[in-house]
C-alpha positions in Angstrom: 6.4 -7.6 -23.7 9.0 -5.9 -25.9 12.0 -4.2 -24.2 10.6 -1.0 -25.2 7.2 -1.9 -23.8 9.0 -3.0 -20.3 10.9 0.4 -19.9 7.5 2.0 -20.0 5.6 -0.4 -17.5 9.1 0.1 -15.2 8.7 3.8 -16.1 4.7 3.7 -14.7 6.5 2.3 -11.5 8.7 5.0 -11.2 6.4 7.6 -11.4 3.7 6.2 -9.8 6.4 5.7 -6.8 7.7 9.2 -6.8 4.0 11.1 -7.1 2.8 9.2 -4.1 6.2 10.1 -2.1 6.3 13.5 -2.7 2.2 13.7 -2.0 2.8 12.4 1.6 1.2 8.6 0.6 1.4 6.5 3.7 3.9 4.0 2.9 2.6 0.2 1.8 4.2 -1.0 4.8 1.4 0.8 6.8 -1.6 0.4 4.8 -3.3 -2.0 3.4 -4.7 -0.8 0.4 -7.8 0.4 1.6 -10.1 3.5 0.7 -12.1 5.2 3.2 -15.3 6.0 1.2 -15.1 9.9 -0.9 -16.3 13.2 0.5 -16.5 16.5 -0.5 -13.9 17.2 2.0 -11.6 14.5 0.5 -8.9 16.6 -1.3 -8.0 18.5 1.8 -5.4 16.3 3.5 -3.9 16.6 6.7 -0.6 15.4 5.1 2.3 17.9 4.2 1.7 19.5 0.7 3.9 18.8 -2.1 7.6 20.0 -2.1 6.9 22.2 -5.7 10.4 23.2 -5.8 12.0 19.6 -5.2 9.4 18.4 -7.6 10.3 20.6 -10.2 14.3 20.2 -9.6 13.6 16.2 -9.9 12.0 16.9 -12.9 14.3 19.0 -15.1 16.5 16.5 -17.2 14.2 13.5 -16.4 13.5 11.1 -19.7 10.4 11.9 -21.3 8.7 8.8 -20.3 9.5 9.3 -16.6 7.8 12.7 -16.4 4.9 12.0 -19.1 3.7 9.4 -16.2 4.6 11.4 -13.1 2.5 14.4 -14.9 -0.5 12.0 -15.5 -0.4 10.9 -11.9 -0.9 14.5 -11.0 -4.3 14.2 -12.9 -4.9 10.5 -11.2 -7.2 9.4 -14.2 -6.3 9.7 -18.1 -3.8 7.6 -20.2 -4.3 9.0 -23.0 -8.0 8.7 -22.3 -11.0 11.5 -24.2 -10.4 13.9 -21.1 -6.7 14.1 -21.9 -5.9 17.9 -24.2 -5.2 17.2 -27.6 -1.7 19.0 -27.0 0.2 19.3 -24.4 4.1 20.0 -23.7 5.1 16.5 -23.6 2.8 15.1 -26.7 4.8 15.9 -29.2 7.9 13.9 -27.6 6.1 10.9 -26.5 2.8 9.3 -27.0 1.1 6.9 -24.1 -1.4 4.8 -24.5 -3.2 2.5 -21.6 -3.0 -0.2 -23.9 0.9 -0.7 -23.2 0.9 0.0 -19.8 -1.7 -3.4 -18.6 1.5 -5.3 -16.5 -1.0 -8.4 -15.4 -0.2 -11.9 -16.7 3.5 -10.2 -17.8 5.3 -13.1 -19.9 7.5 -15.5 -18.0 10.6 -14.1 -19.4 9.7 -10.4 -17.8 8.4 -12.2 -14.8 12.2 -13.6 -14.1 13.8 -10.1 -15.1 11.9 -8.4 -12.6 13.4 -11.4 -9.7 16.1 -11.2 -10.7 15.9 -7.2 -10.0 15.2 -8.0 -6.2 19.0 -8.8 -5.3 19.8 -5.6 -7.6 21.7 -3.4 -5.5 20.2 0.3 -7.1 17.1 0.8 -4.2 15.2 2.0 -6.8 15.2 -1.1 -9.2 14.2 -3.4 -6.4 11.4 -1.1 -5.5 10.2 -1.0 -9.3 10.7 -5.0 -9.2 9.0 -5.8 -6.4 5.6 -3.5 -7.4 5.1 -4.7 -10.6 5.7 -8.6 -9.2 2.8 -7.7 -6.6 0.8 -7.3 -9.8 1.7 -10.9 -10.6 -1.2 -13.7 -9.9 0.1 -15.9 -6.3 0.6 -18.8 -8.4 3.1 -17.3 -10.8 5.1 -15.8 -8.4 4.4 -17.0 -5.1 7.0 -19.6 -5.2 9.8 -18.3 -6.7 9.4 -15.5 -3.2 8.9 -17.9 -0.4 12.1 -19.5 -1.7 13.8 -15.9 -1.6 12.5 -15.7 2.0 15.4 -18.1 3.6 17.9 -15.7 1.5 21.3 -15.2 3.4 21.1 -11.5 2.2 18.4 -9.8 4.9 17.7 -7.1 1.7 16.5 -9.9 -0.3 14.6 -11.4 2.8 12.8 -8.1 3.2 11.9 -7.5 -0.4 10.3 -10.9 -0.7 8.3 -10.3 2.4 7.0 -7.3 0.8 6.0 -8.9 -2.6 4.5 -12.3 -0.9 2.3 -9.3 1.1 1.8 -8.2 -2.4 0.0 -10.8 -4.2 -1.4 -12.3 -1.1 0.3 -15.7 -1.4 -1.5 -18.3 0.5 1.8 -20.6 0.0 3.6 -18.0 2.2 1.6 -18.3 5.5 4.0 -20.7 7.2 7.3 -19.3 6.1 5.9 -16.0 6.7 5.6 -16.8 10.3 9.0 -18.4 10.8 10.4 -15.1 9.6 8.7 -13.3 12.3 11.3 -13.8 14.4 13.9 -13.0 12.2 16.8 -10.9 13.4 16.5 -8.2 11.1 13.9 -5.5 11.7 12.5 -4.7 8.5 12.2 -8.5 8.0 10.3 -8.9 10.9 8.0 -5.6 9.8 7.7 -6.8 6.6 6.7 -10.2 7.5 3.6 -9.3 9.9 2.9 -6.6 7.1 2.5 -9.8 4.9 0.3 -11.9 6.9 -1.9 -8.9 7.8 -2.7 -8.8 3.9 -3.3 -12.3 3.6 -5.5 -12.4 6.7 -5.1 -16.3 8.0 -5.9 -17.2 11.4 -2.6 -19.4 12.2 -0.8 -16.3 12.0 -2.9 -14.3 14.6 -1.0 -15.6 17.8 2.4 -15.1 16.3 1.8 -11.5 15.3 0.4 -10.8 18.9 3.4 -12.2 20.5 5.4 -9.8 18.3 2.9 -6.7 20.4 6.1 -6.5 22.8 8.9 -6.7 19.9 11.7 -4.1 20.6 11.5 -2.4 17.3 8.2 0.0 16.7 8.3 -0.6 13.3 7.7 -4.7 14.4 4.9 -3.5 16.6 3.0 -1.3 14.6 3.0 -3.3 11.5 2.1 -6.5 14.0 -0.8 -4.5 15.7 -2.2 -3.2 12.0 -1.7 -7.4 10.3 -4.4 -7.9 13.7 -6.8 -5.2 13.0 -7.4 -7.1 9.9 -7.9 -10.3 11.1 -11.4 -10.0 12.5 -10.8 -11.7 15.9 -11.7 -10.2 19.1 -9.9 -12.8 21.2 -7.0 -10.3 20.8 -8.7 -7.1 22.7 -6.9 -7.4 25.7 -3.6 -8.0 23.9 -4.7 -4.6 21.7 -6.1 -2.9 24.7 -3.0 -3.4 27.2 -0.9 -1.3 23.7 -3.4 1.2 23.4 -2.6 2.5 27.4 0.5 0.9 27.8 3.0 1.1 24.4 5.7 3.8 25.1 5.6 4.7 20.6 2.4 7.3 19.7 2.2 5.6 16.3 2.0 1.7 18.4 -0.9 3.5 20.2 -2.4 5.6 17.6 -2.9 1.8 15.2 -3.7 -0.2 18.6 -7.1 2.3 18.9 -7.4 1.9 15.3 -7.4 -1.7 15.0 -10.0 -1.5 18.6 -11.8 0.3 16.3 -11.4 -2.1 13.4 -12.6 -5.2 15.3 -15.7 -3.1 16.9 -14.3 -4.2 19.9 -16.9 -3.6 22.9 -14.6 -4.8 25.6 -12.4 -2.0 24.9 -14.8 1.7 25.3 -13.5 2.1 28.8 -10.1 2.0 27.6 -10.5 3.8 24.5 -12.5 6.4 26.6 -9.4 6.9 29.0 -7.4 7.3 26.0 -9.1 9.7 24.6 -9.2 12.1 27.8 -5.6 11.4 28.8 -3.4 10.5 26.0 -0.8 12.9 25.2 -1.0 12.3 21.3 -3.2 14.1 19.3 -2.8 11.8 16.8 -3.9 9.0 19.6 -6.6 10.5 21.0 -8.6 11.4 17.7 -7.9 7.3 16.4 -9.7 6.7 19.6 -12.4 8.8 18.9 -13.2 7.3 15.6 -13.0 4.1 17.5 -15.6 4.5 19.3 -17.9 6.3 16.9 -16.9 3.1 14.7 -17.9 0.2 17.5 -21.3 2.0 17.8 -21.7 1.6 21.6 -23.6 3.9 23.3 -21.4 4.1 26.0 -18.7 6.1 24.0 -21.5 9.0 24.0 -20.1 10.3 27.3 -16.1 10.2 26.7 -17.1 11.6 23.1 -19.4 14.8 24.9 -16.2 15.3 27.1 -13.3 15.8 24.5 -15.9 18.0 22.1 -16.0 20.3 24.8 -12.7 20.1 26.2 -10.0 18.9 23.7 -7.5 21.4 23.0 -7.0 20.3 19.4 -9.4 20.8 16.4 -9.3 17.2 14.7 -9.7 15.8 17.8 -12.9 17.8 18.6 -14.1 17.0 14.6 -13.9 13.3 15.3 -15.5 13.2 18.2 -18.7 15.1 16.9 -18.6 12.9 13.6 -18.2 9.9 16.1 -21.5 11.3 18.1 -23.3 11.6 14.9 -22.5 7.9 14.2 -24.0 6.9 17.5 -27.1 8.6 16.3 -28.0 9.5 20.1 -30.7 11.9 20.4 -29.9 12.8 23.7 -26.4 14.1 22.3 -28.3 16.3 20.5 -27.2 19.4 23.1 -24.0 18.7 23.1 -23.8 18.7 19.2 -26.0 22.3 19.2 -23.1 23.2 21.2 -20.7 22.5 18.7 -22.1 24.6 16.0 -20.2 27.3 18.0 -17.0 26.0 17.5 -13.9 28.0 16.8 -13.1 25.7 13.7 -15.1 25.4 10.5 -14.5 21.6 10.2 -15.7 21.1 13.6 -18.8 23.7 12.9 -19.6 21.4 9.6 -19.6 18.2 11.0 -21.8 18.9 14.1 -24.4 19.8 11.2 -23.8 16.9 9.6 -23.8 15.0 12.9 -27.3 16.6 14.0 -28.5 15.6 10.8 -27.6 11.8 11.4 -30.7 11.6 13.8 -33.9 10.2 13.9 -36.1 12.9 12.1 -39.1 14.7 13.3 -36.6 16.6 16.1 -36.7 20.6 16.8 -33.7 22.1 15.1 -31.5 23.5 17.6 -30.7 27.4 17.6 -27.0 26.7 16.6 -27.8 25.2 13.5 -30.2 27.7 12.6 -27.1 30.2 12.8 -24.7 28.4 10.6 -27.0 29.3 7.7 -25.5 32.7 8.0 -21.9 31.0 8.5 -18.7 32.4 6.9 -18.0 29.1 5.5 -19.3 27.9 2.4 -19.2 23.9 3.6 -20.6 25.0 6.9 -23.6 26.4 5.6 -24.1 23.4 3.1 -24.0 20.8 5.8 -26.5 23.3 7.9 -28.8 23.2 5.1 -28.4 19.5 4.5 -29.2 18.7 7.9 -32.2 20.9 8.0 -33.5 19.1 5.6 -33.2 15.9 7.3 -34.4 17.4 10.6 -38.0 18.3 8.6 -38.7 20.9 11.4 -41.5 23.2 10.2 -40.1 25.9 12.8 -37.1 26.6 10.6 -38.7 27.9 8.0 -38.1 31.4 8.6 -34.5 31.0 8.9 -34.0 29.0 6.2 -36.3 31.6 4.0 -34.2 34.3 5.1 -31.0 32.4 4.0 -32.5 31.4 0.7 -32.7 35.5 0.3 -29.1 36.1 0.7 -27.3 32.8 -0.6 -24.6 33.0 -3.5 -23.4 29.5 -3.7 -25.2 27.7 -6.1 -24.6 24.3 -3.8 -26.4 25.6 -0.7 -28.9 26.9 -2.5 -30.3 23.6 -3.6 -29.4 22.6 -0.2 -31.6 25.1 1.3 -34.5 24.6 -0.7 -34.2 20.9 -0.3 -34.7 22.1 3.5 -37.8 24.2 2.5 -39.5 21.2 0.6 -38.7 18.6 3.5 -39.7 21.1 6.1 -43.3 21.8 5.1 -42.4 24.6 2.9 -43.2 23.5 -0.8 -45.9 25.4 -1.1 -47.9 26.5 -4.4 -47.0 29.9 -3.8 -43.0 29.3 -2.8 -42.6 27.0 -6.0 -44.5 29.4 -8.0 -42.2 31.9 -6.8 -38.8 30.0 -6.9 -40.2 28.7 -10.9 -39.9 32.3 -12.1 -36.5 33.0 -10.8 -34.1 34.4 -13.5 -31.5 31.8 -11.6 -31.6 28.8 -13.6 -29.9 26.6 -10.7 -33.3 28.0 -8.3 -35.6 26.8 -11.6 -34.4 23.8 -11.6 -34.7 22.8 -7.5 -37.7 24.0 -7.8 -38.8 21.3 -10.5 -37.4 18.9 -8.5 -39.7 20.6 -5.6 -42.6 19.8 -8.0 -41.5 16.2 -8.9 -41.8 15.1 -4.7 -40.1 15.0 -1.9 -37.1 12.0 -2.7 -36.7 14.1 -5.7 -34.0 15.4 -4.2 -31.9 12.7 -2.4 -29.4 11.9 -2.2 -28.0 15.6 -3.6 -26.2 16.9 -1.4 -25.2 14.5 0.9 -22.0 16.5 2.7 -20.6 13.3 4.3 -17.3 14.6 6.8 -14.2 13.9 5.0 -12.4 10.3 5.5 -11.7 9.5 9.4 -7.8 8.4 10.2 -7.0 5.1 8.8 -3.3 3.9 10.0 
């Protein structure tokens, strides 16, 4: 790789860095990569919206490079790809292609530039360093970090943490664990960070001995490396956190990571959580942890905080929890919630009512939401209609097939009339000579059978709180 070609790939870094800053990103000492499956919903994040003005100030002056990437990572796909406009205000400065930006199997010479950049002592090369050597294959790099590890500068020792975590070095187990009880926080954080990414058992017992560590950072990245090590020998460990941590975020991961391991043991605790805690944040992780461990027993807690919990994204989760435990005896309790005061909740009681067993009456409340202010709300009512298959909503879903405008939930509602019992020769005959082509062409799918359909729409609840 040319120098030119390196300024762009440390250029990619930048921007990539920046973008997922300013968009409220959880930081990589949090996460671990992972991508709750897409929604409908999935755009509409519960993180704080883009700073325009900072973003714009940041980018007045920047080098061409720098911005063309930021501007791409606004659009998330494209380098220089079909969908890209043939002119844009930056095209005629600079031209990108994907080509020049593929940073795996970098040449040795780049691969000791960017080490070297780890003791650098500009923040922003070392984070630039440190990413594109997490792109690095273990065996290239994974060395040359665990002897960085036992650095006398704690910076260093961090950074290497981080970039072992990166590339999942196997070789970095052991040393990992020595550092665990490091003296410097971020060390320590960084360490269990690691280990959670490379997932081996021999660090399991360390990281829960690191559970009562005096720094929250140490905790909460010690309780998330846990979650992800599939062993439920450390429920009580997770358990005594989840009631007992003083830090909201060391609780809000320890239900997460409950969650995580399906941890049975833990729905009493979980449930208490979730009536008591004084976290919102807390008591909706332990919500989705029990409508992730799939125990019938969390029906009950769930029922309670739907009905009761002051906050809205506390009451969503729970409903979207009751519709995992596909309970048919919840099914009043989620009726209920078609009454909410909040659109998201409204939407994902539909959806949740249309999680169970088919065959079922549908209940009044969903029969309203066809007529609901919301467009989503009425989508998911339609949706779930259609996977109820009760003949007695016909009418209603007739009358809303009258006055519908979205071109979504009108498919969605004649989906409904189809799987219902309403496909008649008559109805189809009726919806085929429509002058609305969108009607026409559910109605040919009406012809072609009942599966025709699926799985259009399926309006899944956005993506459930990952730590």
């Amino acid at each position: 790789m040319n120098g030119a070609i390196m300024q762009r790939a440390i250029g990619y870094a930048i921007a990539t860095i920046a973008f997922s800053s300013l968009s409220g990103a959880p930081a990589i000492a949090n996460g671990f990569g992972e991508t709750p499956g897409r929604s409908v919903d999935q755009r509409e994040s519960r993180a704080a919206p883009i700073d325009v003005a900072a973003l714009l100030t940041a980018a007045r002056g920047a080098p061409p490079m720098i911005c063309a990437l930021a501007s791409r990572s606004v659009r998330g796909y494209g380098w220089g790809d079909w969908s890209d406009a043939p002119a844009t205000p930056l095209s005629s400065v600079i031209s990108i292609s994907r080509d020049e930006f593929d940073t795996r199997d970098l040449p040795a010479a780049d691969v000791q530039r960017l080490l070297a950049g780890l003791t650098s002592d500009d923040a922003c090369v070392r984070e630039m360093s440190v990413r594109l050597i997490g792109t690095q294959k273990a065996e290239i790099v994974g060395s040359e970090l665990v002897t960085r590890l036992g650095a006398a500068d704690a910076g260093l020792r961090a950074v290497a943490a981080l970039g072992l975590g990166f590339v999942e070095a196997k070789n970095g187990i052991d040393p990992l664990i020595r550092t665990l009880r490091d003296p410097v926080v971020d060390v320590r954080a960084n360490s269990a960070w690691a280990l959670g990414r490379i997932e081996n058992g021999r660090a399991l017992s360390p990281l829960v001995n690191l559970f009562s560590d005096d720094a929250e950072k140490v905790r909460e990245a010690a309780v998330i490396a846990v979650g992800h090590m599939e062993s439920t020998s450390t429920t009580q460990a997770l358990i005594r956190v989840v009631r007992q941590d003083n830090s909201p975020r060391v609780r809000r991961v320890a239900a997460w990571a409950l969650g995580q391991l399906e941890a049975r043991d833990a729905i009493d605790a979980l449930s208490g959580v979730l009536a008591h805690d004084a976290d919102v944040g807390v008591r909706e992780m332990a919500a989705w942890a029990l409508g992730s461990i799939e125990d019938q027993r969390g029906a009950a807690p769930l029922a309670a905080a739907i009905r009761s919990d002051a906050e809205d994204r506390v009451r969503e989760t729970a409903v979207w929890s009751l519709g995992q435990l596909e309970d048919r005896g919840s099914i009043d309790v989620l009726g209920a919630a078609t009454g909410d005061r909040s659109p998201r909740v409204r939407a994902t009681a539909a959806w949740a009512i249309g999680q169970l067993d088919e065959g079922s009456k549908a209940p009044a409340g969903l029969l309203r939401l066809l007529s609901d202010d919301n467009d989503d709300v009425r989508l998911k009512a339609a949706w779930a209609l259609g996977q109820v298959e009760d003949p007695g909503a016909l009418p209603a879903i007739r009358t809303a097939m009258s006055a519908e405008k979205n071109d979504r939930v009108r498919k969605a509602l004649i989906r409904a009339l189809m799987k219902s019992g309403g496909g008649s020769e008559a109805a189809l005959t009726q919806l085929l000579n429509s002058s609305d082509p969108q009607v026409r062409e559910a109605a040919v799918r009406g012809l072609a059978g009942r599966n025709s359909f699926d799985p259009w729409p399926w309006p899944w609840p956005r993506p459930r709180p990952f730590p």
